[in-house]
PyMOL Python script that loads the backbone (N, CA, C, O; Angstrom):
from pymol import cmd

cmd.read_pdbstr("""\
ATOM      1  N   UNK A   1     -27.283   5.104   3.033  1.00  0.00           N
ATOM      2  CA  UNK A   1     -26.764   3.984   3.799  1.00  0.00           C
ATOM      3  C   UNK A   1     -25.926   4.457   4.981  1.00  0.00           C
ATOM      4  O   UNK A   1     -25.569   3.668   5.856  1.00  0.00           O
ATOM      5  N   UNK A   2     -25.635   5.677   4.997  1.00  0.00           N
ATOM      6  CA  UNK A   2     -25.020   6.479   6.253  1.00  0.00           C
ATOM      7  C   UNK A   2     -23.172   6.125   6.001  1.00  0.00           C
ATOM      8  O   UNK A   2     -22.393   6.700   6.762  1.00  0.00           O
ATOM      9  N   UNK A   3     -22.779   5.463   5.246  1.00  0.00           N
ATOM     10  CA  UNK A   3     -21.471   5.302   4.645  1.00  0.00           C
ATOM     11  C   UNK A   3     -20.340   6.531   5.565  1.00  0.00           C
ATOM     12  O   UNK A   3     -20.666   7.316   6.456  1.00  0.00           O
ATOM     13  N   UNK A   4     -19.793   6.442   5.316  1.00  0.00           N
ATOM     14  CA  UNK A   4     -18.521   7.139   5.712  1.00  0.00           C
ATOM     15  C   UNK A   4     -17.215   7.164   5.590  1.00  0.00           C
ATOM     16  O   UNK A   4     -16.722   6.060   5.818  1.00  0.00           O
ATOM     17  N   UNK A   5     -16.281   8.172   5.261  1.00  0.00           N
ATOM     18  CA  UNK A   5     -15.577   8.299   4.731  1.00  0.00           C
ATOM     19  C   UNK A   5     -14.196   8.185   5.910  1.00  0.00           C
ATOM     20  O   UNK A   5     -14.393   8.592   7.055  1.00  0.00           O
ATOM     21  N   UNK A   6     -13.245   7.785   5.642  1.00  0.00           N
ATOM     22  CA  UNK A   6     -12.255   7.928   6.922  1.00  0.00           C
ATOM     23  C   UNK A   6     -11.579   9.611   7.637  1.00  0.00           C
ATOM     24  O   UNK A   6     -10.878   9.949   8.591  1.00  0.00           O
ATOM     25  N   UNK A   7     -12.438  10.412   6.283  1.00  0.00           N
ATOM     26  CA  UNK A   7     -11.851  11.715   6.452  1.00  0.00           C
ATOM     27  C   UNK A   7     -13.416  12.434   7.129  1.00  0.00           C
ATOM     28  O   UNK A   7     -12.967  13.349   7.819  1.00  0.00           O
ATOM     29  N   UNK A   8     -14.656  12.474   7.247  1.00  0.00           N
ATOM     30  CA  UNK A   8     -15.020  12.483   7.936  1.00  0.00           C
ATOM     31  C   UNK A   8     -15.075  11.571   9.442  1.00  0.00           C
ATOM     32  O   UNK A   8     -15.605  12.030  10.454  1.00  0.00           O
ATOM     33  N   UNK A   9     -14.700  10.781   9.403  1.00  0.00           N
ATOM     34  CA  UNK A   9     -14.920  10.377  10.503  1.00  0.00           C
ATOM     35  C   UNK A   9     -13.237  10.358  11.474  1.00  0.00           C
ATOM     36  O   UNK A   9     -12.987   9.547  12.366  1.00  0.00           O
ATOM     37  N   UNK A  10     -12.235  11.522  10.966  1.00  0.00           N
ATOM     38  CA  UNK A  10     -11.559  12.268  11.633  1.00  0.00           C
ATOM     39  C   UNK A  10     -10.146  11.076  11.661  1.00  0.00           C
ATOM     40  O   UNK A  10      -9.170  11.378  12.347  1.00  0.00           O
ATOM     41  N   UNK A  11     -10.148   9.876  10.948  1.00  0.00           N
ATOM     42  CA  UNK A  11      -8.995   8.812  10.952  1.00  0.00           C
ATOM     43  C   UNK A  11      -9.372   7.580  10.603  1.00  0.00           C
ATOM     44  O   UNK A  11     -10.524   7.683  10.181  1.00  0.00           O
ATOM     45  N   UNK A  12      -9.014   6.460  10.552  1.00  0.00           N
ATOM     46  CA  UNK A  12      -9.401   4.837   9.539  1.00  0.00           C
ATOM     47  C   UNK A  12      -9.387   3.856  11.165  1.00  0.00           C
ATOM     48  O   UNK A  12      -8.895   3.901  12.293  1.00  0.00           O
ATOM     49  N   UNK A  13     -10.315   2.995  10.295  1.00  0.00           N
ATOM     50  CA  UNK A  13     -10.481   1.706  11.699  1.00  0.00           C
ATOM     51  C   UNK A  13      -9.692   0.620  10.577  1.00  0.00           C
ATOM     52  O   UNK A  13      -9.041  -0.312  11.048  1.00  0.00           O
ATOM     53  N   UNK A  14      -9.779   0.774   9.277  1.00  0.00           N
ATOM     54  CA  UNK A  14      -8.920  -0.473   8.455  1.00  0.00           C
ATOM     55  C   UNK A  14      -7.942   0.060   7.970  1.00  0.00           C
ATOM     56  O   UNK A  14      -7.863   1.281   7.838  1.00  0.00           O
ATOM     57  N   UNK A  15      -6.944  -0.837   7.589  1.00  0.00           N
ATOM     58  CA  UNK A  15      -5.972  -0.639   6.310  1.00  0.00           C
ATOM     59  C   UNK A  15      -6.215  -1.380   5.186  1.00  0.00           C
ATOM     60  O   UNK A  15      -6.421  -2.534   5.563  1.00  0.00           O
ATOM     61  N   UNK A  16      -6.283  -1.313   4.190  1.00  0.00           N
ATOM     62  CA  UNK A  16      -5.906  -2.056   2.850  1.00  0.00           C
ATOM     63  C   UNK A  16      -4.233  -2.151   2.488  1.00  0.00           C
ATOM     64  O   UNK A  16      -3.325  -1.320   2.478  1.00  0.00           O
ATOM     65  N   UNK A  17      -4.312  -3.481   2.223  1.00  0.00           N
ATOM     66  CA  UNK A  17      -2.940  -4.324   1.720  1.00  0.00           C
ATOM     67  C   UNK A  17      -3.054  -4.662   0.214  1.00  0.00           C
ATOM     68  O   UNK A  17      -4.164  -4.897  -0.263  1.00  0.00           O
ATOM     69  N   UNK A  18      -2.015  -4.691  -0.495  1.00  0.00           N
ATOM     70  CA  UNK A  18      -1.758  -5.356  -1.797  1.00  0.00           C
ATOM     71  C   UNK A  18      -0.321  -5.212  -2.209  1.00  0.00           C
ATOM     72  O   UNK A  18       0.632  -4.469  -1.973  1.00  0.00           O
ATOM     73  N   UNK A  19      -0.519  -5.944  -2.711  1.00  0.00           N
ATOM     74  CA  UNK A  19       1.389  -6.475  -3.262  1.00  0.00           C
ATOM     75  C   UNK A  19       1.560  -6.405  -4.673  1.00  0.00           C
ATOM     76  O   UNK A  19       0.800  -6.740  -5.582  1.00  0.00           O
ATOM     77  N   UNK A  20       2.592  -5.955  -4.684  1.00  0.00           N
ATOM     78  CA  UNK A  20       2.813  -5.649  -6.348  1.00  0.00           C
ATOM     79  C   UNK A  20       3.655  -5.818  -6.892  1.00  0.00           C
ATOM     80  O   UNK A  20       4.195  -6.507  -6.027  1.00  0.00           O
ATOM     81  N   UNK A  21       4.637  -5.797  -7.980  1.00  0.00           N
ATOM     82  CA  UNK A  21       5.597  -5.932  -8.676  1.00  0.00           C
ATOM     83  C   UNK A  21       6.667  -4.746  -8.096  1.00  0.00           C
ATOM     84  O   UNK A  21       7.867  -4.969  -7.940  1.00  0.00           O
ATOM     85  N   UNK A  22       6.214  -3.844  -7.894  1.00  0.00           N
ATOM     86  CA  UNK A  22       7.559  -2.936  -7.806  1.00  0.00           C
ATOM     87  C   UNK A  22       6.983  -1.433  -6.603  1.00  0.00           C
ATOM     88  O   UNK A  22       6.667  -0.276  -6.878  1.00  0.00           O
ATOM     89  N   UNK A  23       7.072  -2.267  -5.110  1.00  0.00           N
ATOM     90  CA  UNK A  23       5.940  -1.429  -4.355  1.00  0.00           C
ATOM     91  C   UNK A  23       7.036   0.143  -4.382  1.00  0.00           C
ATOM     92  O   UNK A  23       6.332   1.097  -4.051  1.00  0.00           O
ATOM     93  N   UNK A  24       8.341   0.533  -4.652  1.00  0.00           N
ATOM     94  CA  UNK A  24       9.108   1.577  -4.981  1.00  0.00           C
ATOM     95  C   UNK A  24       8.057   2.915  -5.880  1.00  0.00           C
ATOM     96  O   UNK A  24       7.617   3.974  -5.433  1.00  0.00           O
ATOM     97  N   UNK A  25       7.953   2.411  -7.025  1.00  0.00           N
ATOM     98  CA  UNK A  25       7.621   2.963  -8.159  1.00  0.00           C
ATOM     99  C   UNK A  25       6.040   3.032  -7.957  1.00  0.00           C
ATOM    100  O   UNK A  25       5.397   4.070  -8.112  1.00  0.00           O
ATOM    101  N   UNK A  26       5.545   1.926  -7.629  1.00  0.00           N
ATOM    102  CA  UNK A  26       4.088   2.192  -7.397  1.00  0.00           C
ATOM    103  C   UNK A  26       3.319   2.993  -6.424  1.00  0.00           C
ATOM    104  O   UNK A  26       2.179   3.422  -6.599  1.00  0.00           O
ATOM    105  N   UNK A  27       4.213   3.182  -5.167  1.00  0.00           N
ATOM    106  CA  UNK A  27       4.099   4.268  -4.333  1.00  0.00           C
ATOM    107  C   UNK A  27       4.256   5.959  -5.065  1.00  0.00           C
ATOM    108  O   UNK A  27       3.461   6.890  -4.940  1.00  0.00           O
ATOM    109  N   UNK A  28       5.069   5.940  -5.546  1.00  0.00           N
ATOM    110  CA  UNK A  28       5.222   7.330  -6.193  1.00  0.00           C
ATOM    111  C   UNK A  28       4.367   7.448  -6.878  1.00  0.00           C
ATOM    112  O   UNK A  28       3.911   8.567  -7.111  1.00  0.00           O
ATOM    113  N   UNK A  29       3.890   6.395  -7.399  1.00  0.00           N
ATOM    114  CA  UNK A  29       3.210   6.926  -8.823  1.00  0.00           C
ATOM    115  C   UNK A  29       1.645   7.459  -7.825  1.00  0.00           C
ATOM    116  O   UNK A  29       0.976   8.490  -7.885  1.00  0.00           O
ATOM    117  N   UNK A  30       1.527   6.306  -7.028  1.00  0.00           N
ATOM    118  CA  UNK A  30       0.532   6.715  -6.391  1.00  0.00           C
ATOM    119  C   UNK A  30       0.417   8.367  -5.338  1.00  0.00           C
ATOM    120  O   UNK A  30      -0.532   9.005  -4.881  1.00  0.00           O
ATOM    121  N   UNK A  31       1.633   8.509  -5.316  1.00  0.00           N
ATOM    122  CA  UNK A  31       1.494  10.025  -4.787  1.00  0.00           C
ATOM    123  C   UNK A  31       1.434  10.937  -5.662  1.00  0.00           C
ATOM    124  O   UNK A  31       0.963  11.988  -5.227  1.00  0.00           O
ATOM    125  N   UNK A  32       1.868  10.942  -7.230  1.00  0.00           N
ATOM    126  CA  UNK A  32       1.578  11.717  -7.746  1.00  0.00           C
ATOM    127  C   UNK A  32       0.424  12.035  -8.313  1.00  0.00           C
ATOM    128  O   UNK A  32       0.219  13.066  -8.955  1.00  0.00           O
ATOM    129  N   UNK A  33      -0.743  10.734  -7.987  1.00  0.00           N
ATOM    130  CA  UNK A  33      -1.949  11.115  -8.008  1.00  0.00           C
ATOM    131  C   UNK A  33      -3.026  11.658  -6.583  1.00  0.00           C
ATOM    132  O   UNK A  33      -4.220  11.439  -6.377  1.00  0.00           O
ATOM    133  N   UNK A  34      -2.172  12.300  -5.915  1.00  0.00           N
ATOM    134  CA  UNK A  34      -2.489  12.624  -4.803  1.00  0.00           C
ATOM    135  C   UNK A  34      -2.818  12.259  -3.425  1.00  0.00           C
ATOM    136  O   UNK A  34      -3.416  12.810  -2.502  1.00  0.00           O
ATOM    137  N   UNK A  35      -2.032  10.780  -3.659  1.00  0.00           N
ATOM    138  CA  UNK A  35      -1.933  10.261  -2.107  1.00  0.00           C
ATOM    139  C   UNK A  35      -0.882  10.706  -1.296  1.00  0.00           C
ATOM    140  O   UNK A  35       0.000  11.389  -1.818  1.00  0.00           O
ATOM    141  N   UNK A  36      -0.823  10.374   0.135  1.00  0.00           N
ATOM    142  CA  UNK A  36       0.108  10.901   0.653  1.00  0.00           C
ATOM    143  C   UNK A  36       1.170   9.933   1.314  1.00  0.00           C
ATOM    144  O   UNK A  36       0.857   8.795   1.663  1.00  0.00           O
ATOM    145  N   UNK A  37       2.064  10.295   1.420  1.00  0.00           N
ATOM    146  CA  UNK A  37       3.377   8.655   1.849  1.00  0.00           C
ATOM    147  C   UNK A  37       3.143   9.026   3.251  1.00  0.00           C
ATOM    148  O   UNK A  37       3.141  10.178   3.686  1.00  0.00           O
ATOM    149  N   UNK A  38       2.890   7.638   4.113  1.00  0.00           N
ATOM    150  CA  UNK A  38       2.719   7.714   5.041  1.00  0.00           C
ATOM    151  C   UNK A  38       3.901   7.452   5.668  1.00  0.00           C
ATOM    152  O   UNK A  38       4.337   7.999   6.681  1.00  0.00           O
ATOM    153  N   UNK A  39       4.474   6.452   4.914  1.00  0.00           N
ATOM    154  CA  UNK A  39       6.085   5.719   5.494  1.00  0.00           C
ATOM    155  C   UNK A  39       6.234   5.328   4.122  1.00  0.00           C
ATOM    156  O   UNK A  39       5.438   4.713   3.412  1.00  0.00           O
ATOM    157  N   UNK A  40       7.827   5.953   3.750  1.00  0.00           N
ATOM    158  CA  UNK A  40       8.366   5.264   2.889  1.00  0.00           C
ATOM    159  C   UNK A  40       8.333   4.170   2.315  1.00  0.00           C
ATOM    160  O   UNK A  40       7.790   3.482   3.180  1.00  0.00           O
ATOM    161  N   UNK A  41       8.576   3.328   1.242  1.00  0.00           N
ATOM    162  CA  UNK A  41       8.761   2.208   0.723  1.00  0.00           C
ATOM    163  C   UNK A  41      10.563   1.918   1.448  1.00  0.00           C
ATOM    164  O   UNK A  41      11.614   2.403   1.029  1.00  0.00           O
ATOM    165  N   UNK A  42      10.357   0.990   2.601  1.00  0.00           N
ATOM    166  CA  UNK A  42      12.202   0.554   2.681  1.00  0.00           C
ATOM    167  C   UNK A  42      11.413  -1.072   3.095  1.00  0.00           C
ATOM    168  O   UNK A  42      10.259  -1.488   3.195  1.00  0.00           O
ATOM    169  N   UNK A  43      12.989  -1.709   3.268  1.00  0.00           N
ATOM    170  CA  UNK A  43      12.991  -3.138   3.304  1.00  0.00           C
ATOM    171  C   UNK A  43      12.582  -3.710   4.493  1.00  0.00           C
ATOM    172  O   UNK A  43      12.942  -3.434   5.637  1.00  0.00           O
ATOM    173  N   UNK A  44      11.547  -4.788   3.983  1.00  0.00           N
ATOM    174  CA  UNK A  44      10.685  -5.075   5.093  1.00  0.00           C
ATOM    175  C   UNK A  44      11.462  -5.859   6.106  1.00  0.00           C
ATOM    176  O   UNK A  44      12.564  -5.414   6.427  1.00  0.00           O
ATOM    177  N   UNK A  45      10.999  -7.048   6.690  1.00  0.00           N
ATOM    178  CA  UNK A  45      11.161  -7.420   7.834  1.00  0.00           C
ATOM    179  C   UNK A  45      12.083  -8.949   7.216  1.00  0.00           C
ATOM    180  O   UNK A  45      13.224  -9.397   7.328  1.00  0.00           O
ATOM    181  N   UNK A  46      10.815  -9.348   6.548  1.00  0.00           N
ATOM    182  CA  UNK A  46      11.075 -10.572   5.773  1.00  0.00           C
ATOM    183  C   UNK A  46      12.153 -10.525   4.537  1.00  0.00           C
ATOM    184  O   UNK A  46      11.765  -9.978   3.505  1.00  0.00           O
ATOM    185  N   UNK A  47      13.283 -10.983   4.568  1.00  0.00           N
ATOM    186  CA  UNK A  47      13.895 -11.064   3.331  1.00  0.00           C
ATOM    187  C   UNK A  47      13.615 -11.164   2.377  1.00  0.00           C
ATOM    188  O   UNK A  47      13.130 -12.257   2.085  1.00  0.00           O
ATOM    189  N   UNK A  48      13.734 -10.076   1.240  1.00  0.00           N
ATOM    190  CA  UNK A  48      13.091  -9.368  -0.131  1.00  0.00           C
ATOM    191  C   UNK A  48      11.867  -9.388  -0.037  1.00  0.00           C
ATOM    192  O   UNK A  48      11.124 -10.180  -0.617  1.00  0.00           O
ATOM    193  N   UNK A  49      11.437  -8.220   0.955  1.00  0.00           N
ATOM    194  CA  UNK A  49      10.334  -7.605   0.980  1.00  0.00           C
ATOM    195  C   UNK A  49      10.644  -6.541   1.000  1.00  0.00           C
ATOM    196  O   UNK A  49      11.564  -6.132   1.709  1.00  0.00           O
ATOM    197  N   UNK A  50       9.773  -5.623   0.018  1.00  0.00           N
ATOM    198  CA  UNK A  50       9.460  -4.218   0.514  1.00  0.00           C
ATOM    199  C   UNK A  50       8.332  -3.643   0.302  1.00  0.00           C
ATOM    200  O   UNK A  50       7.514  -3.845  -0.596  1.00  0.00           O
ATOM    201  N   UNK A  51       8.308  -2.465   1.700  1.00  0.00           N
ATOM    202  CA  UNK A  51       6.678  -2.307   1.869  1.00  0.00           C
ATOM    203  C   UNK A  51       6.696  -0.528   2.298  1.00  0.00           C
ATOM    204  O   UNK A  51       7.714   0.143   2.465  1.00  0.00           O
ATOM    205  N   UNK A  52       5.593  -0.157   2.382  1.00  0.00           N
ATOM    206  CA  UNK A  52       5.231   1.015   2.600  1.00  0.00           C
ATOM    207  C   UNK A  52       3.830   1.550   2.805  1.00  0.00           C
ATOM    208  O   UNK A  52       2.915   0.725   2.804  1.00  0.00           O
ATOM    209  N   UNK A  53       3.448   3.310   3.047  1.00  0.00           N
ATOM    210  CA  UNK A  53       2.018   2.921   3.573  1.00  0.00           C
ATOM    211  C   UNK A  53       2.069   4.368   2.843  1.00  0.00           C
ATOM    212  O   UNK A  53       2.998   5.163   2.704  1.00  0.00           O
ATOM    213  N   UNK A  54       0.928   4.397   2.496  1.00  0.00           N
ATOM    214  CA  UNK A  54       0.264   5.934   1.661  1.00  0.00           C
ATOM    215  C   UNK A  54      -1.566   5.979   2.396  1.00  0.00           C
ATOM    216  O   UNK A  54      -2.253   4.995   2.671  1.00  0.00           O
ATOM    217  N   UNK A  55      -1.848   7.074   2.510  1.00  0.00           N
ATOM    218  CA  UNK A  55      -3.133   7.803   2.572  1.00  0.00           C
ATOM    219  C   UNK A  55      -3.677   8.045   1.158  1.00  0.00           C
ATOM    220  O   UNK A  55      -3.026   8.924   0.593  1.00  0.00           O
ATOM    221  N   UNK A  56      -4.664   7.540   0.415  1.00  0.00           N
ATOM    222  CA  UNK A  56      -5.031   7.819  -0.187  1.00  0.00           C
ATOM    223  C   UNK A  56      -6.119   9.718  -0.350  1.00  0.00           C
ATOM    224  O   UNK A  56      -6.613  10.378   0.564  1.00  0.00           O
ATOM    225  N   UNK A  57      -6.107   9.966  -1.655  1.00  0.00           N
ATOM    226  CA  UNK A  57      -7.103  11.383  -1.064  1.00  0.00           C
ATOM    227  C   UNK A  57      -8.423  11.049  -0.826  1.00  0.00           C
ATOM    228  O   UNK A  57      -9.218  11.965  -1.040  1.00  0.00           O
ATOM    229  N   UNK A  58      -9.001   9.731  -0.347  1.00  0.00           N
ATOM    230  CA  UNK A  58     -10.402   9.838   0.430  1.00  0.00           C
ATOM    231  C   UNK A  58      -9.943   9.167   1.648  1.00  0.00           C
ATOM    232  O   UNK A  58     -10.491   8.177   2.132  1.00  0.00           O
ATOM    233  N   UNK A  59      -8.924   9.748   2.112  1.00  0.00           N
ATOM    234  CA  UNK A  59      -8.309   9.087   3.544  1.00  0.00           C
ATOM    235  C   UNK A  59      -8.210   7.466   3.839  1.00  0.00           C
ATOM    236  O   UNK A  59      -8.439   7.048   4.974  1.00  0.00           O
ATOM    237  N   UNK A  60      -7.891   6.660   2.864  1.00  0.00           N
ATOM    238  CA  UNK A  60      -7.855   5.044   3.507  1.00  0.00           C
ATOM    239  C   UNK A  60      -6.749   5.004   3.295  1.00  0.00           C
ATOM    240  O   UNK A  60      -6.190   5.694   2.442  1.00  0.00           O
ATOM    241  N   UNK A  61      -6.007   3.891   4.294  1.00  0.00           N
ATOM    242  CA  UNK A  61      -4.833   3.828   4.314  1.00  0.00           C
ATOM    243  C   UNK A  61      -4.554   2.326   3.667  1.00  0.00           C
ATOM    244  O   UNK A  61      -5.328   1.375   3.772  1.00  0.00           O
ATOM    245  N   UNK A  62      -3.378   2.320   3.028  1.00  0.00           N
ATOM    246  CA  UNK A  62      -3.380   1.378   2.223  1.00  0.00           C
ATOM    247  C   UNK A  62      -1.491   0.893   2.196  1.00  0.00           C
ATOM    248  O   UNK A  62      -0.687   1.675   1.688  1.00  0.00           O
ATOM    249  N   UNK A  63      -1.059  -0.352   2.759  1.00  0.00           N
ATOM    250  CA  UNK A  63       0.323  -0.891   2.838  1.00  0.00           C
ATOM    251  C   UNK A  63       0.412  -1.695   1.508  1.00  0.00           C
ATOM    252  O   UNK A  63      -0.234  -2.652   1.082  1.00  0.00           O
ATOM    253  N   UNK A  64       1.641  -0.825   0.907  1.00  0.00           N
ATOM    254  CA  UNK A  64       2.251  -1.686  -0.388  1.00  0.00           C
ATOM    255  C   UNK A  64       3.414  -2.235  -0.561  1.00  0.00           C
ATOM    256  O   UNK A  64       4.420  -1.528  -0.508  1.00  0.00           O
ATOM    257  N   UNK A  65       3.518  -3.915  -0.856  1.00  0.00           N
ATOM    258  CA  UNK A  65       4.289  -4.354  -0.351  1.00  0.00           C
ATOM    259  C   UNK A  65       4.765  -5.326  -1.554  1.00  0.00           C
ATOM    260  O   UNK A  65       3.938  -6.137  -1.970  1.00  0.00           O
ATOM    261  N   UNK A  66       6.077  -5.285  -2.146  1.00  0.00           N
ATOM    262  CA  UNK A  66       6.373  -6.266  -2.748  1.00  0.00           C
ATOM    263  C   UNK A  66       7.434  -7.475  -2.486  1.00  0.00           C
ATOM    264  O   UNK A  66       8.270  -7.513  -1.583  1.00  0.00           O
ATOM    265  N   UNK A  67       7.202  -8.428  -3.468  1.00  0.00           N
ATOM    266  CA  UNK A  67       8.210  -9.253  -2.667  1.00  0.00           C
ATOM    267  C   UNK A  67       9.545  -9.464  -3.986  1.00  0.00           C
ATOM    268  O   UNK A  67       9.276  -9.876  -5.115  1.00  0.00           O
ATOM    269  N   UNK A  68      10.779  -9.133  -3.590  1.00  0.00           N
ATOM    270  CA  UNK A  68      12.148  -9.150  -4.358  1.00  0.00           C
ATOM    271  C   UNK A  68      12.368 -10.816  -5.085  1.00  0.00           C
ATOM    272  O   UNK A  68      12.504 -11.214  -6.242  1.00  0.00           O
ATOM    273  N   UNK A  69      12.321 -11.412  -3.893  1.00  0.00           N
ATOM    274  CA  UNK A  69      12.787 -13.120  -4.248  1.00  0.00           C
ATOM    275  C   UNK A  69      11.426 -13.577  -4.892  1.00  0.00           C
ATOM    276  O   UNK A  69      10.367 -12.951  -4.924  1.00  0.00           O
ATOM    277  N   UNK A  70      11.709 -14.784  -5.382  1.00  0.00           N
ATOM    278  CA  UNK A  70      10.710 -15.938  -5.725  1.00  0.00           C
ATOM    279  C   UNK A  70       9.547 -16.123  -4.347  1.00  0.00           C
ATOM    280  O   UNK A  70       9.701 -16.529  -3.195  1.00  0.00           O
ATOM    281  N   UNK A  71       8.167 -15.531  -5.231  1.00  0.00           N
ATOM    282  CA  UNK A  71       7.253 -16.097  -4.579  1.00  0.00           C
ATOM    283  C   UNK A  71       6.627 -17.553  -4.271  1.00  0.00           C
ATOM    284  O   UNK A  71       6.836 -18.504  -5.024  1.00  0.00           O
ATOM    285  N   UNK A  72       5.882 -17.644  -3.161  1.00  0.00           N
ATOM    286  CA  UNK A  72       5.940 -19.078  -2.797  1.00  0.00           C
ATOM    287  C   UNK A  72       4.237 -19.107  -3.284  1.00  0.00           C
ATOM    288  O   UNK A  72       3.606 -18.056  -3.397  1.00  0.00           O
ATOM    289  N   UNK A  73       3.699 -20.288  -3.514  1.00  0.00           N
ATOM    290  CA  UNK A  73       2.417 -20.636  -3.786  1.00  0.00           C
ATOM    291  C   UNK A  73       1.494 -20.032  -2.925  1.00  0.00           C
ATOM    292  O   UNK A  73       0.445 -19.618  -3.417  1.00  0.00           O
ATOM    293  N   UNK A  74       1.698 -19.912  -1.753  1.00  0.00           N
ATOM    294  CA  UNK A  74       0.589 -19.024  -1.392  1.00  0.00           C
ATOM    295  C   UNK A  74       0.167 -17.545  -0.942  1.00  0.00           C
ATOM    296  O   UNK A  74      -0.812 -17.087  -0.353  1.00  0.00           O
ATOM    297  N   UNK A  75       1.271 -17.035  -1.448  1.00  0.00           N
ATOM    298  CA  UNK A  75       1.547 -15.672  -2.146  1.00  0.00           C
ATOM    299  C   UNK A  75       0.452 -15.514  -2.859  1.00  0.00           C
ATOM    300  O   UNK A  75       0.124 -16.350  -3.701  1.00  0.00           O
ATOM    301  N   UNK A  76      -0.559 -13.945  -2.506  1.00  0.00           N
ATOM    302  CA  UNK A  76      -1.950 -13.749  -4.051  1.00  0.00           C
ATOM    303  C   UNK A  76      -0.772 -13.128  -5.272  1.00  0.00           C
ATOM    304  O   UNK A  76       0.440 -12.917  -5.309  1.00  0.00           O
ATOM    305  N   UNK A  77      -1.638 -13.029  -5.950  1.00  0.00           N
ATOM    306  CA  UNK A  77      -0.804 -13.080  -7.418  1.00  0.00           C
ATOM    307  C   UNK A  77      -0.834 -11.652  -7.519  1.00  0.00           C
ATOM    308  O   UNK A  77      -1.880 -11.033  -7.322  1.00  0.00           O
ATOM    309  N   UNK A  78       0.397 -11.009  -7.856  1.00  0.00           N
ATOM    310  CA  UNK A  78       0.641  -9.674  -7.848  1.00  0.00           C
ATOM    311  C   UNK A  78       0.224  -8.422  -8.418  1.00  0.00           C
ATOM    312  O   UNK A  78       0.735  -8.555  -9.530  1.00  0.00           O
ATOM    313  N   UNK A  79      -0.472  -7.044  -8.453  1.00  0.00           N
ATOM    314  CA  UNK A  79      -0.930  -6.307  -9.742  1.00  0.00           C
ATOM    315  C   UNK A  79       0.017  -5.823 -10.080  1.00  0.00           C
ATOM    316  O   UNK A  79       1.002  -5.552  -9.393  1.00  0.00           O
ATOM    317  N   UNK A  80      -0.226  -5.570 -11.670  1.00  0.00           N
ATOM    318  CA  UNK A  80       0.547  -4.714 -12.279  1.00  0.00           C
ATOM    319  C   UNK A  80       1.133  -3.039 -11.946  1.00  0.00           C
ATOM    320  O   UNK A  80       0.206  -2.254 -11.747  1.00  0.00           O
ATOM    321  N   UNK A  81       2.131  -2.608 -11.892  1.00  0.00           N
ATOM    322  CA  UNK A  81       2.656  -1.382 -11.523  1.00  0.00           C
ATOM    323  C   UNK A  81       2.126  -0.620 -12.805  1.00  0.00           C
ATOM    324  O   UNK A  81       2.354   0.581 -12.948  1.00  0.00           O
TER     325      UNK A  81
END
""", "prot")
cmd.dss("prot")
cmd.show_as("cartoon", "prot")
cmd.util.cbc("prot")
cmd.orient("prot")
């Protein structure tokens, strides 16, 4: 299918997003399976948010972001850490 990887093709045209319970802990954990922190997990923009960005090891980049306060209804529903 001629597919391609972001590490052949020398950097990413997407990011992947998802939100989680505890984007702190889930970042690490995710580096200790060999991703790489792209930017820290610190406090986002929006009050009780926090977010961060890791390279995975087949190069996609992926922002993890949780939210501190009470989510609102149209918030997707969070994965497990």
């Amino acid at each position: 299918m001629g597919v391609k990887s972001p590490l052949t093709l020398g950097g990413y045209s997407v990011s992947l997003a998802i939100t989680v319970d505890d984007a702190d802990s889930f970042v690490l954990r995710l580096a200790d399976e060999g991703a790489t922190i792209e930017r820290p997990v610190s406090d986002g923009p929006e009050p009780g948010t926090r977010a961060g960005w890791v390279i995975d090891p087949f190069g996609h980049r992926w922002h993890i972001s949780s939210r501190l306060a009470d989510r609102s209804a149209d918030v997707p529903e969070r994965l497990p850490v």
